[in-house]
Biotite code that builds the C-alpha atoms (Angstrom):
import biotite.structure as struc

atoms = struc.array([
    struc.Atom([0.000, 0.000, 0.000], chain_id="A", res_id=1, res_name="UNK", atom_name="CA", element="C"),
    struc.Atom([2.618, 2.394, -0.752], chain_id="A", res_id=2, res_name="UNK", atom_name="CA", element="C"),
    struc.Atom([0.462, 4.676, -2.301], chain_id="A", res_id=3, res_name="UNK", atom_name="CA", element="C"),
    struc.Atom([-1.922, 4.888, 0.376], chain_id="A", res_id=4, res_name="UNK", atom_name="CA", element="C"),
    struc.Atom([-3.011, 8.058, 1.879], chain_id="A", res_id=5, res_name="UNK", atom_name="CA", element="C"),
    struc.Atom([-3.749, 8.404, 5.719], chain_id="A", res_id=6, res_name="UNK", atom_name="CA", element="C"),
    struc.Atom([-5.644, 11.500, 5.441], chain_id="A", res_id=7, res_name="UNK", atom_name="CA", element="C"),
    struc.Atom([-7.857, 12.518, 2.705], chain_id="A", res_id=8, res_name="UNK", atom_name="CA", element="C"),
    struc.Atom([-11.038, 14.391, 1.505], chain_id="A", res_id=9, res_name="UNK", atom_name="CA", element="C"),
    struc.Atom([-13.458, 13.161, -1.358], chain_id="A", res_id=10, res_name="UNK", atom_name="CA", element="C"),
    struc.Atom([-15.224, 15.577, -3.183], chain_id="A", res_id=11, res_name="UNK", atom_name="CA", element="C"),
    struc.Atom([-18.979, 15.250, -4.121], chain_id="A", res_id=12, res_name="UNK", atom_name="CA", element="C"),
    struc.Atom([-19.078, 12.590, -7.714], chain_id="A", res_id=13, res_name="UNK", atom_name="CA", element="C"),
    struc.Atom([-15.097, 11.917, -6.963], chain_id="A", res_id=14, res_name="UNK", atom_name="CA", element="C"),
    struc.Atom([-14.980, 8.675, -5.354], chain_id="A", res_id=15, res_name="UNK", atom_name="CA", element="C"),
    struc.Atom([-15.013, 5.107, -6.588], chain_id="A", res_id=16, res_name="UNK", atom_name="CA", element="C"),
    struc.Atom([-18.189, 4.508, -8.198], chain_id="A", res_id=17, res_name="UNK", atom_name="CA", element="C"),
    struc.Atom([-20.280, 1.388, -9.089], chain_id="A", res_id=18, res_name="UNK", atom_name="CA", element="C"),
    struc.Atom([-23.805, 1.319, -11.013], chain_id="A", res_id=19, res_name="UNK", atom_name="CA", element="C"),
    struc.Atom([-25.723, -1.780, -9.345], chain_id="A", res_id=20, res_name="UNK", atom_name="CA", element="C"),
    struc.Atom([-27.742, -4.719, -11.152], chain_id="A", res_id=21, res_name="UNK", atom_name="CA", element="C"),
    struc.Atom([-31.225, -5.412, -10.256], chain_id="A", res_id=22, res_name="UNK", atom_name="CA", element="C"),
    struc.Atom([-32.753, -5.680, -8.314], chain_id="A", res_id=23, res_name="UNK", atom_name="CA", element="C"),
    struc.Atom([-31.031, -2.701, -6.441], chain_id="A", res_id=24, res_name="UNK", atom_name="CA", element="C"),
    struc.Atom([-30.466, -0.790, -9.573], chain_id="A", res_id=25, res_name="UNK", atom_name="CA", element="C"),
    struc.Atom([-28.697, 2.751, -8.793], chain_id="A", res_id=26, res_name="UNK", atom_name="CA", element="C"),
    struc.Atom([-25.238, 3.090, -7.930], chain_id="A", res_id=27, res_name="UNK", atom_name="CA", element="C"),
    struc.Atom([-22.745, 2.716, -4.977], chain_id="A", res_id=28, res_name="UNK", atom_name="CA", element="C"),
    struc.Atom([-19.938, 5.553, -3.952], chain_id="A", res_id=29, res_name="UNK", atom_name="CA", element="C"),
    struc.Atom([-16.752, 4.024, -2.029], chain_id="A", res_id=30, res_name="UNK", atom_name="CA", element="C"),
    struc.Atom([-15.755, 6.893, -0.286], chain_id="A", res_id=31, res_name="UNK", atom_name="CA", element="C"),
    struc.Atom([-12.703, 4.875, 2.159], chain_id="A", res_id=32, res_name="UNK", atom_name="CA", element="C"),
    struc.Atom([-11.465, 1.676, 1.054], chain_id="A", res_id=33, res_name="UNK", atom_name="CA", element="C"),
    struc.Atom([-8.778, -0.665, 1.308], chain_id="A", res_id=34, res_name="UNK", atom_name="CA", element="C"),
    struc.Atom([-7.877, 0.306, -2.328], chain_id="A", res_id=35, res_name="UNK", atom_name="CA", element="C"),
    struc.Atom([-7.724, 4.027, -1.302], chain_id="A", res_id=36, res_name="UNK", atom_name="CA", element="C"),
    struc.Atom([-5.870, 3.353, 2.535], chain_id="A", res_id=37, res_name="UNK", atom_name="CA", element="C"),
    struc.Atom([-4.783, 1.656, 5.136], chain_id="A", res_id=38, res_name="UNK", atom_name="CA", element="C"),
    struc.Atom([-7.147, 2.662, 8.475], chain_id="A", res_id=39, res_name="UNK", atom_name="CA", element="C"),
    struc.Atom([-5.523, 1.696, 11.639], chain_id="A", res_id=40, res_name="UNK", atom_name="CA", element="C"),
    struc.Atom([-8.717, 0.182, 12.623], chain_id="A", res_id=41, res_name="UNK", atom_name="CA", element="C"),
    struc.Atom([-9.924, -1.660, 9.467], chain_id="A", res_id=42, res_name="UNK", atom_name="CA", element="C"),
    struc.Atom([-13.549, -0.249, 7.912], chain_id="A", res_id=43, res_name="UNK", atom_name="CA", element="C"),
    struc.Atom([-14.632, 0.691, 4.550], chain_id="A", res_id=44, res_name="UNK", atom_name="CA", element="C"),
    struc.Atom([-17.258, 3.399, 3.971], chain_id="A", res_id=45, res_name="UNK", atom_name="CA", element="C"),
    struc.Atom([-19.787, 5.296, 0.959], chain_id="A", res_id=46, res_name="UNK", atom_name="CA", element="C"),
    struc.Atom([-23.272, 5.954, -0.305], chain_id="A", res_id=47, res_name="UNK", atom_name="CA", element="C"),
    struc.Atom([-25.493, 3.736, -1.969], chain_id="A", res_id=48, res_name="UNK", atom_name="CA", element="C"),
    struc.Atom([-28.198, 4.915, -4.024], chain_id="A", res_id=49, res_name="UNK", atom_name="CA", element="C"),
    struc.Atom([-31.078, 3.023, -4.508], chain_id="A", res_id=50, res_name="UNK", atom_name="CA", element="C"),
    struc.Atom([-33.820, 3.716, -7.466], chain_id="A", res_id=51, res_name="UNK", atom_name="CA", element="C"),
    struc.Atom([-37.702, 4.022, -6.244], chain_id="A", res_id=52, res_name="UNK", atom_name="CA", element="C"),
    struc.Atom([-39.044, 0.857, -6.407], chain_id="A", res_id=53, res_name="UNK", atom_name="CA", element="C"),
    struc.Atom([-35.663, -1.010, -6.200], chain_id="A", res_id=54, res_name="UNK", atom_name="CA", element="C"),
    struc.Atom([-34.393, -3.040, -2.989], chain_id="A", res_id=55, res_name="UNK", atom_name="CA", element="C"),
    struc.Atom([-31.103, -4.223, -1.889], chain_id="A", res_id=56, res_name="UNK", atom_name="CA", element="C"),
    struc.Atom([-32.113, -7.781, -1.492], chain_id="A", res_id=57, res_name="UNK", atom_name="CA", element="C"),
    struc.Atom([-32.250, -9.862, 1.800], chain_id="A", res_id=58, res_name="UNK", atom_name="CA", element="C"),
    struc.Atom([-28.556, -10.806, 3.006], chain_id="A", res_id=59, res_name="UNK", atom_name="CA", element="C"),
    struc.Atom([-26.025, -11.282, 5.587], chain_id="A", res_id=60, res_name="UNK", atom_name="CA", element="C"),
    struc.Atom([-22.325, -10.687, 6.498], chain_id="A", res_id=61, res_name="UNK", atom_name="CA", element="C"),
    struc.Atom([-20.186, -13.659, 8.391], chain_id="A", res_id=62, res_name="UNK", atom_name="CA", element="C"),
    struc.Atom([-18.073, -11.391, 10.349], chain_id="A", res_id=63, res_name="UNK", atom_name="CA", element="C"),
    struc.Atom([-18.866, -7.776, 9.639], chain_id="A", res_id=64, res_name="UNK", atom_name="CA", element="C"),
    struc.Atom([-20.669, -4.873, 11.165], chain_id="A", res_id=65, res_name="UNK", atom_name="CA", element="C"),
    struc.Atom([-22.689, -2.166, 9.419], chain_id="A", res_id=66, res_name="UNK", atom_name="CA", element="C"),
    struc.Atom([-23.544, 0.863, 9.795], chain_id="A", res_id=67, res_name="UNK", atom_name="CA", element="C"),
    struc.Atom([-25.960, 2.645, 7.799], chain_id="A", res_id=68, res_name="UNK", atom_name="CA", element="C"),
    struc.Atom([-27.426, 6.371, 8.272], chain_id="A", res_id=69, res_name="UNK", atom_name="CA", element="C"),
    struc.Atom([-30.495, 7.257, 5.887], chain_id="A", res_id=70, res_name="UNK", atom_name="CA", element="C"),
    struc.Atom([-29.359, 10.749, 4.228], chain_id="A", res_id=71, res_name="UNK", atom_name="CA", element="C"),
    struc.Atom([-32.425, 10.939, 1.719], chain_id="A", res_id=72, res_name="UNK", atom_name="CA", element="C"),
    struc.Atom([-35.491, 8.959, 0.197], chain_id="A", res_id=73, res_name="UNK", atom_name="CA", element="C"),
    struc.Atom([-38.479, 6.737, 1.929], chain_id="A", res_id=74, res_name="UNK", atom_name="CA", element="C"),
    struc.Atom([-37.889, 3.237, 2.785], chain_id="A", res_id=75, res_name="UNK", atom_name="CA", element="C"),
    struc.Atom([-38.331, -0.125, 4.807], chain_id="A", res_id=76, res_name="UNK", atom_name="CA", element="C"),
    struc.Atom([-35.160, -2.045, 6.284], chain_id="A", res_id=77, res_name="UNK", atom_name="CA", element="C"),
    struc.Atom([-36.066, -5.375, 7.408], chain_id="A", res_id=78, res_name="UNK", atom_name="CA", element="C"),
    struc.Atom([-34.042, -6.647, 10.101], chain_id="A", res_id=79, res_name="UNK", atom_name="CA", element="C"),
    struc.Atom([-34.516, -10.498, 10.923], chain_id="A", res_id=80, res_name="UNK", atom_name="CA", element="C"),
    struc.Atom([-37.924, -9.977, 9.523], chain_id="A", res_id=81, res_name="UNK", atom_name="CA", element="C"),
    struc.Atom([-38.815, -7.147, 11.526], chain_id="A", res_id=82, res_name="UNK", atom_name="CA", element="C"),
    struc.Atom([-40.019, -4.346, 9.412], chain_id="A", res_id=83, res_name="UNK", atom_name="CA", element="C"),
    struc.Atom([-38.209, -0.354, 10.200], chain_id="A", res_id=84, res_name="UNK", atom_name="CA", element="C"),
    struc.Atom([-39.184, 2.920, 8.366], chain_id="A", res_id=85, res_name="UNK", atom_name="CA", element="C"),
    struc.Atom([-36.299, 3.937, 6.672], chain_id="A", res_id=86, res_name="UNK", atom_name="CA", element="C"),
    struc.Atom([-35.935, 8.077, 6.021], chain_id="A", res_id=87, res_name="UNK", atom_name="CA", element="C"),
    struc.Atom([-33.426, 11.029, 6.514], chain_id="A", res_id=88, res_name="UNK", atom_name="CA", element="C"),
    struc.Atom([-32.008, 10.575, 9.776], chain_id="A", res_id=89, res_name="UNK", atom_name="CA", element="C"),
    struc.Atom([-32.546, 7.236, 10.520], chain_id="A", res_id=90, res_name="UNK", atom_name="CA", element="C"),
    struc.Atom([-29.319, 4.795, 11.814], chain_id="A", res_id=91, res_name="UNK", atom_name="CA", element="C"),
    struc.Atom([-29.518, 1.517, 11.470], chain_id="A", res_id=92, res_name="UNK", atom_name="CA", element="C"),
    struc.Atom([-26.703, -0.853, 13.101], chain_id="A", res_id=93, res_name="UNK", atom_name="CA", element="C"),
    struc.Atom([-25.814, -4.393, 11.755], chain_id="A", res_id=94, res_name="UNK", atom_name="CA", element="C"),
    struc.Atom([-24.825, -7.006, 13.541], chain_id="A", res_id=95, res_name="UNK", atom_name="CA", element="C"),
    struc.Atom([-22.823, -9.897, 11.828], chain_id="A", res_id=96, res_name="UNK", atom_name="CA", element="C"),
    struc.Atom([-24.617, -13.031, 10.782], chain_id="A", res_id=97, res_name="UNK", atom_name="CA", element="C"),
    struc.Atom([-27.724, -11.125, 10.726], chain_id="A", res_id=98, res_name="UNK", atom_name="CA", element="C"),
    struc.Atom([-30.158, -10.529, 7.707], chain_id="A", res_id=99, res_name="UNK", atom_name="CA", element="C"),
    struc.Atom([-31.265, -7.220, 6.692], chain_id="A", res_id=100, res_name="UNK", atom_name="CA", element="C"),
    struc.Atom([-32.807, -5.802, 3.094], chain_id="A", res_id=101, res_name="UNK", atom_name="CA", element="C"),
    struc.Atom([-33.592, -2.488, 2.242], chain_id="A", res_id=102, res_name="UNK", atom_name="CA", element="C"),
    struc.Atom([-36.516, -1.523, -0.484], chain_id="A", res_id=103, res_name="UNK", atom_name="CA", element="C"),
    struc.Atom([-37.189, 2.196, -1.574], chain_id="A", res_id=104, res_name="UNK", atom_name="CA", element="C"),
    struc.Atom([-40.910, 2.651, -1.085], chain_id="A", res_id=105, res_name="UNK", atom_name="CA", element="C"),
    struc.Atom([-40.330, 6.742, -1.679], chain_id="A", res_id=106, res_name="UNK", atom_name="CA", element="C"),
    struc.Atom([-40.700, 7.562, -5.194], chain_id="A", res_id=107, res_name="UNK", atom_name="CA", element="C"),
    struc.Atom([-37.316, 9.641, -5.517], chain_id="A", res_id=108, res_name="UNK", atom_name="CA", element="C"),
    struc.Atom([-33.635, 7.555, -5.022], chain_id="A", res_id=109, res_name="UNK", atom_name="CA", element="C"),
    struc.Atom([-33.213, 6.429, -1.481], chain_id="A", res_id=110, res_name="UNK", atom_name="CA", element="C"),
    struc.Atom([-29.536, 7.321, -0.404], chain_id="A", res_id=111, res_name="UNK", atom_name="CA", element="C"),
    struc.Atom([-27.440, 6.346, 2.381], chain_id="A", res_id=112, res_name="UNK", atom_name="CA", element="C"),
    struc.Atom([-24.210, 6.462, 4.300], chain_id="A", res_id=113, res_name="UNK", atom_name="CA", element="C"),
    struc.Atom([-23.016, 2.898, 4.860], chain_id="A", res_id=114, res_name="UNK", atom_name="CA", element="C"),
    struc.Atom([-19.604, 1.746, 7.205], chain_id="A", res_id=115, res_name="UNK", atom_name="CA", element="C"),
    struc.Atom([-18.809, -2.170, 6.990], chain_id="A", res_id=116, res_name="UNK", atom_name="CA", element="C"),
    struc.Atom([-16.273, -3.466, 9.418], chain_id="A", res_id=117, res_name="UNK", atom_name="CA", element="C"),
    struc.Atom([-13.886, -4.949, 8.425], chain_id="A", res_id=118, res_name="UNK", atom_name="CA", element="C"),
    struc.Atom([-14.504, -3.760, 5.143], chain_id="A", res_id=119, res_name="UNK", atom_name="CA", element="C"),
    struc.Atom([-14.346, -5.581, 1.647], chain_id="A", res_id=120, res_name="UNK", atom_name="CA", element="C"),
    struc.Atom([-17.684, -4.722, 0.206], chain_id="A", res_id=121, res_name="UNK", atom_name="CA", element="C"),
    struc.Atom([-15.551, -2.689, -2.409], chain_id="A", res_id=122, res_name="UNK", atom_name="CA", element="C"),
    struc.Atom([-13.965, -5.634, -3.764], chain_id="A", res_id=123, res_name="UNK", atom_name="CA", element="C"),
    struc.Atom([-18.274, -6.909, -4.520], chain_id="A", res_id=124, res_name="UNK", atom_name="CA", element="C"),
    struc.Atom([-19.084, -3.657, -5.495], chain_id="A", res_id=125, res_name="UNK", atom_name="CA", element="C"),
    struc.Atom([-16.747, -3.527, -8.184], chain_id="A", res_id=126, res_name="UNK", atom_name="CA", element="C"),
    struc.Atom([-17.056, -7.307, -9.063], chain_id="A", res_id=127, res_name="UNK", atom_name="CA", element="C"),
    struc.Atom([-20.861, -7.125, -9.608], chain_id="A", res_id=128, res_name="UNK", atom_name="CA", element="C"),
    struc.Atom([-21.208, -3.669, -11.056], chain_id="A", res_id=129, res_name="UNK", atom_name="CA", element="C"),
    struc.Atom([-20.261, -1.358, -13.708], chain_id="A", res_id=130, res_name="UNK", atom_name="CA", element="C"),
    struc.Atom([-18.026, 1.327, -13.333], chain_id="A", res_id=131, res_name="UNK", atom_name="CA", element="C"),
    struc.Atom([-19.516, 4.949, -13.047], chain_id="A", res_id=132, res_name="UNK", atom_name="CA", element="C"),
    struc.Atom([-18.106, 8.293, -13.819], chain_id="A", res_id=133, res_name="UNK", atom_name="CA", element="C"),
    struc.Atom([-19.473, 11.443, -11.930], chain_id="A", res_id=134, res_name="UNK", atom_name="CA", element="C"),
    struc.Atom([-22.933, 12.395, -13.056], chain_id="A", res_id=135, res_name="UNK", atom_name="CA", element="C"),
    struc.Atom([-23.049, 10.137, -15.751], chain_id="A", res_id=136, res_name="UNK", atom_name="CA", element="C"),
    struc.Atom([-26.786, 9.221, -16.908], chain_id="A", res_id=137, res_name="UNK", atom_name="CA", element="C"),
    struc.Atom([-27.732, 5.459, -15.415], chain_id="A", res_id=138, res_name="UNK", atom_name="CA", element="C"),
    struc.Atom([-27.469, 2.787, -17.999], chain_id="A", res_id=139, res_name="UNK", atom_name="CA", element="C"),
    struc.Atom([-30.315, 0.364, -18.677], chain_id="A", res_id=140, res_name="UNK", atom_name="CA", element="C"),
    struc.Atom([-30.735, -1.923, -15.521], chain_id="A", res_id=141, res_name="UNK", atom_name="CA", element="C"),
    struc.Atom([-28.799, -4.829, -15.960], chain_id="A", res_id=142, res_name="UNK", atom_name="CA", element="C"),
    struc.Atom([-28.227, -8.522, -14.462], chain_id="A", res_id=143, res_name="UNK", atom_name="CA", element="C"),
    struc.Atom([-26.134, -9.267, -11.764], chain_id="A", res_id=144, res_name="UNK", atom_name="CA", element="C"),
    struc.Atom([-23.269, -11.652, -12.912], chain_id="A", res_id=145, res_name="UNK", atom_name="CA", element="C"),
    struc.Atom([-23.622, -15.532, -13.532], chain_id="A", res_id=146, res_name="UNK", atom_name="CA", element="C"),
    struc.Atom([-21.223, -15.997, -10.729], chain_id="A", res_id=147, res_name="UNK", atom_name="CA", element="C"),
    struc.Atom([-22.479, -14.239, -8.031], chain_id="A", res_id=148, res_name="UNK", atom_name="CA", element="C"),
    struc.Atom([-23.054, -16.636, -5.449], chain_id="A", res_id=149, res_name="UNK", atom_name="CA", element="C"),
    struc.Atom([-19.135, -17.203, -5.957], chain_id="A", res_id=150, res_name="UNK", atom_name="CA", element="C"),
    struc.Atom([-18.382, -13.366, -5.895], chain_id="A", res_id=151, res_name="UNK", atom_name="CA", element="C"),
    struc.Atom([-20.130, -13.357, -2.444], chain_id="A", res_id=152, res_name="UNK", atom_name="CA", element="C"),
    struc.Atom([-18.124, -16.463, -1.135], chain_id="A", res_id=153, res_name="UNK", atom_name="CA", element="C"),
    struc.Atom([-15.189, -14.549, -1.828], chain_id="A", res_id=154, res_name="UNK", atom_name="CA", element="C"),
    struc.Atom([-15.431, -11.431, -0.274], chain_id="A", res_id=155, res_name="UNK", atom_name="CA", element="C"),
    struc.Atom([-18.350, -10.553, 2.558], chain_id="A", res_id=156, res_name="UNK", atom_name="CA", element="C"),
    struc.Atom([-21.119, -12.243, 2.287], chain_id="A", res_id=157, res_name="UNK", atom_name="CA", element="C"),
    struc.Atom([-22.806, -15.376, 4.991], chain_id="A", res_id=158, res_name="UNK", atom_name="CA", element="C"),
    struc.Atom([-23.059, -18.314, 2.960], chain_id="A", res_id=159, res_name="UNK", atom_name="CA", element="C"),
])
């Protein structure tokens, strides 16, 4: 990590960028990253945007927290079945091992601030998506890869 930074800023439409398959659709910022530096105490960080309509579908991470923080949109997170409004302002917290899916009920994008600990869902962001520049218009929704289920296995995901 030689070219790591230890202290940085990123700019609005700067960071690493992913647009998402369905069902999820929109696009993913990675603001801090492995890729980008080493943090003493290992995390990785950004926004995900999520179209109206759309849902990040029902998952789980084997030994990672998550933090989320609701900065714009309508929603429902579903925690272990249990159903929470989602809207600005709203933290959600995580636990490992635990299942959680988020679907925009609003009918603009539904945006949030996420933290995983230990990190790595930039190496599935990138693996699953398509790379986006700035304010670039959203391409037609697309599949997620044939190898998915494999793409999880490797980085984050419970199996």
């Amino acid at each position: 990590m030689s070219s790591a930074k230890r202290s940085f800023a990123v700019q609005p439409n700067a960071a690493e960028s992913y647009w998402q398959p369905v069902p999820a659709n929109g696009f993913v910022e990675v603001h801090v990253s492995k890729h980008r530096t080493q943090t003493a105490t290992p995390f990785e960080s950004g926004v995900q945007e999520v179209a109206p309509g759309c849902f990040v579908r029902e998952h789980a991470h084997d030994a990672h927290e998550e933090l989320i923080l609701v900065m714009e949109g309508e929603g429902i997170a579903e925690l272990e079945g249990e159903q929470h409004p989602m809207c600005s302002g709203t933290t959600l917290y995580l636990s490992s091992t635990e299942k959680h899916k988020f679907t925009n009920t609003g009918e603009g994008p539904l945006r949030f601030f996420w933290v995983l600990m230990p990190g790595g869902l930039s190496d599935f962001f990138s693996a699953i998506g398509k790379q986006r520049i700035g304010t670039e218009a959203a391409p037609e929704p697309f599949s997620r890869p044939e190898n998915v289920a494999q793409i999880e296995a490797d980085t984050v995901f419970s199996r």
